[in-house]
C-alpha positions in Angstrom: -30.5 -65.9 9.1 -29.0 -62.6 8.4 -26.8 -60.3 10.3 -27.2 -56.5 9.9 -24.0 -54.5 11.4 -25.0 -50.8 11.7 -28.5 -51.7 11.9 -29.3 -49.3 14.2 -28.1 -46.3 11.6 -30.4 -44.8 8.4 -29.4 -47.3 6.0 -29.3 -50.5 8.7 -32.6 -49.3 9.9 -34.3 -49.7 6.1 -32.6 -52.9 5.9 -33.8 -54.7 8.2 -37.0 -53.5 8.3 -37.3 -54.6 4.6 -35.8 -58.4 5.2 -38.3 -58.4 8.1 -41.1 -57.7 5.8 -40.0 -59.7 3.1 -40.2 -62.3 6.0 -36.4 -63.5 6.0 -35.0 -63.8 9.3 -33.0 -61.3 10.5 -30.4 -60.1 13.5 -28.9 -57.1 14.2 -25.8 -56.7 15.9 -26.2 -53.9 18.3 -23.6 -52.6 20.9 -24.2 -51.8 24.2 -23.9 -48.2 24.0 -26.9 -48.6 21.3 -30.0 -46.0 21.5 -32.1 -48.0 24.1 -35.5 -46.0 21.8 -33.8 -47.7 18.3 -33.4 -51.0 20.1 -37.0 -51.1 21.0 -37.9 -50.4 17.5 -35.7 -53.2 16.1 -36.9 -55.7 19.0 -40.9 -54.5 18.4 -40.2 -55.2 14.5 -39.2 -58.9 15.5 -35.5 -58.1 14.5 -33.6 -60.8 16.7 -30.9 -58.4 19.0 -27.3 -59.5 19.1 -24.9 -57.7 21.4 -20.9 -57.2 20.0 -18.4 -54.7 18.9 -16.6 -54.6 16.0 -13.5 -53.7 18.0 -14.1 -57.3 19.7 -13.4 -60.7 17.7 -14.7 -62.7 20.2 -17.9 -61.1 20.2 -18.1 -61.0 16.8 -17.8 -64.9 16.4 -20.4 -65.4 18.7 -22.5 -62.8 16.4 -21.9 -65.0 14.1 -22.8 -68.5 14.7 -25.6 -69.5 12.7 -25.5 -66.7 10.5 -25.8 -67.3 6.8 -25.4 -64.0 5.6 -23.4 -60.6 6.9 -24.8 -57.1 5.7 -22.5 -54.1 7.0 -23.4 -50.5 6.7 -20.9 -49.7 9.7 -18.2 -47.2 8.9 
């Protein structure tokens, strides 16, 4: 699976929405601050929703696990 950081921005948005429909599967790490209306379009696009912060390592880890692949378009 891959992990999108920042997928809730321009860039993350296209992202995923393009390894969705190239049917890879795909997470997005989200925080909880995240636009609740850009969640639901993530979610409604079958993008699987991970909760961390970048700030956090343990959340990150747990992100992580069973990730193949990291994608970032956080700055």
């Amino acid at each position: 699976m891959d992990l999108v950081v920042g997928a809730t921005g321009i860039l993350g948005t296209e992202i995923v929405q393009r390894l969705a429909a190239a049917g890879r599967p795909v997470a997005a790490l989200v925080r909880p601050t995240s636009d609740a209306s850009k969640l639901e379009r993530l979610n409604t696009a079958g993008i699987t929703l991970v909760h961390g912060d970048l700030k956090e390592r343990p959340t990150l880890d747990a992100c992580c696990r069973g990730i193949s692949t990291v994608i970032s378009t956080a700055s």
